[in-house]
Every structure is written in structure tokens, then in C-alpha cells.
N, C-alpha and C positions, 0 to 999 in steps of 0.2 A: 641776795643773789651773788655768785660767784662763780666766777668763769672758769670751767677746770677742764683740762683733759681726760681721755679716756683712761689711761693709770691711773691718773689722780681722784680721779670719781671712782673709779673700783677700790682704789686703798681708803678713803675715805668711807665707801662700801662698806669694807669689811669691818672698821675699826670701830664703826655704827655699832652694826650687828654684834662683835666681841664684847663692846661693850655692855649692851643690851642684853645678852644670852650668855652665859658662862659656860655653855656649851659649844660655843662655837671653836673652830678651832681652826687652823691651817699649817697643811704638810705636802711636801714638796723639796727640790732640789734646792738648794741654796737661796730660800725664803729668806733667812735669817741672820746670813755670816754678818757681824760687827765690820763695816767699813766696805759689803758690798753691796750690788746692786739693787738688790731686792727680787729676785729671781731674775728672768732672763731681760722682764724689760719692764721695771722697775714699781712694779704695782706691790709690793707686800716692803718697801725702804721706810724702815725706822718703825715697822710697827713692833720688832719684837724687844723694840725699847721699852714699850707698857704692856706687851704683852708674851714675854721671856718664854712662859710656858706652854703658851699655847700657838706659836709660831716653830711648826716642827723640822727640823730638816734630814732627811730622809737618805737613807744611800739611796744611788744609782740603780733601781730595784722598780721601777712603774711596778709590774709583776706583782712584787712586796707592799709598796706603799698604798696600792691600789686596795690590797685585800686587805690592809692595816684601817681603811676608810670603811671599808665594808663592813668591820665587823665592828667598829667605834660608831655607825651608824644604828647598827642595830641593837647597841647596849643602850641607845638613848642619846649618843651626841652627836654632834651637827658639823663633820668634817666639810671642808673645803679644798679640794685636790686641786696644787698647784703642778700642770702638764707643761714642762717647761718649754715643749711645742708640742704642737697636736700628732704629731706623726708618730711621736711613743707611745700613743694609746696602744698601736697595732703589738705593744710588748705588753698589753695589762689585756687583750682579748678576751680572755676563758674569765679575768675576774670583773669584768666590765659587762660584758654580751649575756653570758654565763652565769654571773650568781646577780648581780648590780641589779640588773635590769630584769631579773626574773625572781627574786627574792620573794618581793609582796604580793606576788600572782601565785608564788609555788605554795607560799604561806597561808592561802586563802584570805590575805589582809592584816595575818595575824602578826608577821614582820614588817615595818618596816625600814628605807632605808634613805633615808634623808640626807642624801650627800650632793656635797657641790662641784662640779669639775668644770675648770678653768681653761680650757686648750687656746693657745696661739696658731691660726691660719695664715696661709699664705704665700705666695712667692715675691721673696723679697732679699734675691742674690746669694741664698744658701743651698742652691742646689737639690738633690732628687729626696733626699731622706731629710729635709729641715724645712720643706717648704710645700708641703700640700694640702689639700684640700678635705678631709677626711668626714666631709658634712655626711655625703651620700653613702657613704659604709655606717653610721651610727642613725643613718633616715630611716634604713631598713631596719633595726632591731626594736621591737618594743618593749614599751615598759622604760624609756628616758625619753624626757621632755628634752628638746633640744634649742637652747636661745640662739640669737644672731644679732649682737647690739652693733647700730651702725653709727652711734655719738653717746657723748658724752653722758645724757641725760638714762638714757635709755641702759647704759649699760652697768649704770649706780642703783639705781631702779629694779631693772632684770637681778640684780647680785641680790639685793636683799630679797624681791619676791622669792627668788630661788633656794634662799636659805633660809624661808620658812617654810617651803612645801614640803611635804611627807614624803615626796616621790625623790629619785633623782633626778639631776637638771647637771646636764652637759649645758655650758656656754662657750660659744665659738667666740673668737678674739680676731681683728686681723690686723697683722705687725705694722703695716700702715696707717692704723687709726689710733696707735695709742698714744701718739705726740708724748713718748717717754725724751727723755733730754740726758744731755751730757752725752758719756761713752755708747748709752743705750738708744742715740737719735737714729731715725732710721733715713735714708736715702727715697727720697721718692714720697716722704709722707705724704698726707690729704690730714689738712685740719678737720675735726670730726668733734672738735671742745664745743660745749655747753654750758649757758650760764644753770647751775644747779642752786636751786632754794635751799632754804634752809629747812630744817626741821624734817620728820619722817618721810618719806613717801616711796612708793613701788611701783613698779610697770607689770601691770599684768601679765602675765606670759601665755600665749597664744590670740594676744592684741596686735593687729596690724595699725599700719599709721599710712595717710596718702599725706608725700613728704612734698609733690605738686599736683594738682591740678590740671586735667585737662581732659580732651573732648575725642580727639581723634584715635589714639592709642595708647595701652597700657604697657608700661614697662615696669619690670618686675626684677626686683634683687635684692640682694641683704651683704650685710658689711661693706669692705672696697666697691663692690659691685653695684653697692646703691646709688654710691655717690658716682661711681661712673653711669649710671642710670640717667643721674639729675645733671651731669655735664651733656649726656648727650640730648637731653631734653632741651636744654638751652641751646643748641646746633640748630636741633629740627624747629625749635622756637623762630630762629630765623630765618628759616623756608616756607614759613605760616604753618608747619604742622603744630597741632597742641599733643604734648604727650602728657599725660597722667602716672607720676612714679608713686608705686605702691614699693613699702618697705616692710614685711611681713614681721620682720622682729623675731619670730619664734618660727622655727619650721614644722615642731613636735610639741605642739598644740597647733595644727596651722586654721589661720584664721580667712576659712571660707568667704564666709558670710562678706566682708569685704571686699576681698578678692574679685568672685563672680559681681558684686555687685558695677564694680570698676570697668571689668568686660564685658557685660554687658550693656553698658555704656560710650563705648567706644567703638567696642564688635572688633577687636582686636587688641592680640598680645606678643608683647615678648618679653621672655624668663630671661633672665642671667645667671650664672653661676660661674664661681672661677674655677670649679673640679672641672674634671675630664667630662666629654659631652653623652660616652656612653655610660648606661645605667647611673646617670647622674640623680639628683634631685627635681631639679628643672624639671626634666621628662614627665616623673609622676605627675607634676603640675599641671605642664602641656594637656599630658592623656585625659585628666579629671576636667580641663576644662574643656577639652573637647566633646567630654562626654556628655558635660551637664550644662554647657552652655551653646549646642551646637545651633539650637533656634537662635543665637543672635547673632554667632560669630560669623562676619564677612571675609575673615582670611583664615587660612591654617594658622595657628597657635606657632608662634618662634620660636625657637632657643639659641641664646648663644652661652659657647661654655669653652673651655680651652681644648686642645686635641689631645687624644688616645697618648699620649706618652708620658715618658714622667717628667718631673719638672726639671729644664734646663738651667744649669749653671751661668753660662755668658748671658753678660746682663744684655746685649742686642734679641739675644734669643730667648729671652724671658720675657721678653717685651712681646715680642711675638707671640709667644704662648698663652701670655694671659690676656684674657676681652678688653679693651679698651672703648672711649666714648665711642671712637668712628664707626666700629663694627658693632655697637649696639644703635648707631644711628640706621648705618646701612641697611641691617636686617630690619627696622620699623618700618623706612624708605620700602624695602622689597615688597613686607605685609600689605603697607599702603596703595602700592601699585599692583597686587594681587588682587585686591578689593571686588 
């Protein structure tokens, strides 16, 4: 066992897998330069020292590089699309939404496309175009599985299930969890490292995990948002409330079964997400539980999610923007007194 971060469990990830598969391969924006970073925050450093060929680096093109994955998936190899943040996806659209995600359905099964996309989330002092949320615009599209790894374990795990499934698997990253170092350390991190075993293994994708325990209410999040779940759990712990934090892992496969069984149990909930609160994620969550758990639920279904705008620059006003522990206390607090 070995204690790694979240870069260092995804580069150790990948370098599994390259090794394993001669197929596999990774492309992306400055993957690979000799002497830098490893993309943007540092998960692909030193691998294209053993693996020269197949660590590709891309122009400035998502658009291009995206449809360069699409169709290297469908000759039979197992691309890894490094999104140097998630917010370029919205320039790879028509090859993402469009062919990605609609390939093996258009094909009748007879294509497919086994690719991996890597997106960084987050607000984290880069302002409106480098720091959002993009879970809830790829929730709605089908035909990609969609991950959420909130540690270390899980997101070494998620990378290899991912890059052996037939389908494609978007995995969401967030800039706070990945405990990268040096130039690429980030302000504000949340330790999120895991001691990682050795030898094979994978996190199933559309397995949730209950990350605590408890009786009174459920709270609900994935990435930053989990662990701000499990801080606010520890607040209400000292009011005598018991909260129960479920951490879904995967939003596309999402894992019901768990879920209701949590809120049903407690007979209340609240969702987190760090996107905007209209047409988020969250919501679909809310509505389904409301629908299919309303014999047990004793309060409306919560949400907290940030406001209708886009992400702010000043780090004062960032802070405000995105959920923090308190406001995920408060609204349990409100649920609770709803009862």
C-alpha cells in the first residue's frame, strides 16, 4: 500500500493500462513537452519518457483532437482524451454529443467507441471560461457514461474500469482534489489522497459508496462537493444530527439502488452540486426521488448548487458562489425543521 494523490493515482492509472494494452494511448495539449508539466496539473509527467509514442500532443484544436479519438476508437484503439479543462469540451460539441455518444447506437452495435475523456472541474480563481461545471450539459446527452472520482482510490480505479469499457466514459476531475505539487499546487486544495494497493484492480462504474453513516439525513455529492458533504456532516454531528453522505461516484450509470435505499432510511435529502442550480444535475435527482420515494420522504428533497451566473473571478466572490459546508448544513438544518 501506498499513499498517492489524485494525479499520481491517475498517472500511475494510465501507465497500468499502456502498459497492459498497446492500445492504449494519450492525446491532449501539452501531455508530453520534455521538462513540463504534464498537462495542465500534472497527471500524464514523465510518462512519455517510456511511452514516446503513444503520449500525443495535440494542437490547440479540442474540435480536431476530439475527432482524431473518435475515429482511433473506432479502428480498434483505446484513446484517452486529455481536456485540459472541462470548459473546451463546449469546442469539441458536434464531435462529442454528435458522433462520440451516438456512434454505437447509430451503428446498431456494430461500431464502437471506446474512448476515455479526462475533463478538469471547478472554480478555482480562473474565472468565467476556466472554471465551470459542465457535469449537467453532458448528464443530458446519451450514450456517455459519466464518472465523478472524489479520492485518490476511486479515481485509479474509475481510469482503468473506464478504459476497458466499449462505451465512452467522460471522467469529471476537480482542480482541488488532485494534490498536483510544485508550480501546479492549487490554493484552497482538500486532501482527497488514498492509500492505493498494489497489484490490478477497478471501481466499477455506476457503484455508489456511503462515505458516512447515518440516520437522520442524507446528503448527496460527488467531487469537492462530497467532501464539503462530509465537513458539513461533522458540524451537524455536533448538534446531534446524524447525516448519512452518499458519494455516487458515477452520475451515468447512476446508482439508484443505493441511493433510495439511504432516503429511505432517513426520509430525507439534500443533493449538492457545484454547477449552476437551474437545469443542474442535482434536480433530476431531487425529481426521481421525489417520485419514487414519496411514501417515505418526510421533507421536500433539497438542493444546493451555486447561482444562475457564471463563474466569478474575485477570489471573495468565488467563494460565494460555490456551496460550501455551512450552506450544505443549513439547508439539512431547514429539511430537518420541515419534518
Amino acid at each position: 500500500m501506498a499513499r498517492q494523490t489524485i494525479a499520481e493515482a491517475l498517472r500511475e492509472g494510465l501507465r497500468e493500462e499502456m502498459a497492459r494494452d498497446e492500445r492504449v494511448f494519450c492525446l491532449g495539449e501539452d501531455i508530453g513537452i520534455r521538462g513540463g508539466w504534464g498537462g495542465a496539473f500534472t497527471v500524464t509527467l514523465g510518462l512519455e519518457k517510456d511511452f514516446r509514442d503513444r503520449i500525443v500532443d495535440t494542437p490547440m484544436s479540442e474540435a480536431g483532437f476530439f475527432g482524431v479519438a473518435l475515429g482511433a476508437s473506432m479502428m480498434g484503439l483505446r484513446p484517452v482524451v486529455d481536456v485540459q479543462y472541462s470548459d473546451f469540451i463546449y469546442c469539441a460539441m458536434d464531435a462529442v454529443v454528435n458522433q462520440i455518444a451516438k456512434m454505437r447506437y447509430m451503428s446498431g452495435g456494430k461500431l464502437t467507441t471506446p474512448l476515455v475523456m479526462r475533463a478538469p472541474v471547478g472554480a478555482t480563481g480562473r474565472g468565467a471560461q476556466h472554471g465551470q461545471n459542465p457535469e449537467a450539459v453532458l448528464f443530458s446527452v446519451p450514450g456517455i457514461k459519466i464518472a465523478c472520482p472524489a479520492t485518490a482510490y476511486d479515481a485509479k480505479g474509475i481510469l482503468k474500469a473506464a478504459i476497458r469499457d466499449e462505451n465512452p466514459v467522460l471522467i469529471f476531475e476537480h482542480k482541488l482534489l488532485y494534490g498536483s505539487k510544485g508550480a501546479r499546487a492549487e490554493s484552497g486544495a482538500v486532501d482527497a489522497s488514498s492509500e492505493i494497493p498494489e497489484g490490478d484492480f477497478q471501481v466499477p462504474l455506476g457503484k455508489a459508496i456511503v462515505r458516512r453513516e447515518g440516520k437522520d439525513i442524507t446528503l448527496i455529492g460527488t467531487l469537492l462537493m462530497m467532501h464539503r458533504c462530509l465537513q458539513a456532516a461533522e458540524k451537524l454531528a455536533g448538534e446531534g444530527i446524524s447525516a448519512e453522505v452518499i458519494d455516487p461516484r458515477s452520475l451515468v450509470p447512476f446508482d439508484w439502488d443505493l441511493v433510495k435505499a439511504s432516503v429511505m432510511k432517513t426520509t430525507r435529502a439534500v443533493v449538492v452540486e457545484e454547477g449552476p442550480r437551474s437545469g443542474g444535475w442535482s434536480a433530476e435527482i431531487a425529481a426521481t426521488l421525489a417520485e419514487t420515494c414519496s411514501d417515505y420522504l418526510t421533507a421536500p428533497v433539497a438542493r444546493v448548487a451555486s447561482p444562475d451566473i457564471p463563474v466569478p473571478f474575485s477570489p471573495p466572490m468565488e467563494n460565494l458562489y460555490r456551496p460550501d459546508s455551512d450552506r450544505i448544513a443549513a439547508a439539512a438544518r431547514k429539511a430537518l425543521r420541515g419534518s
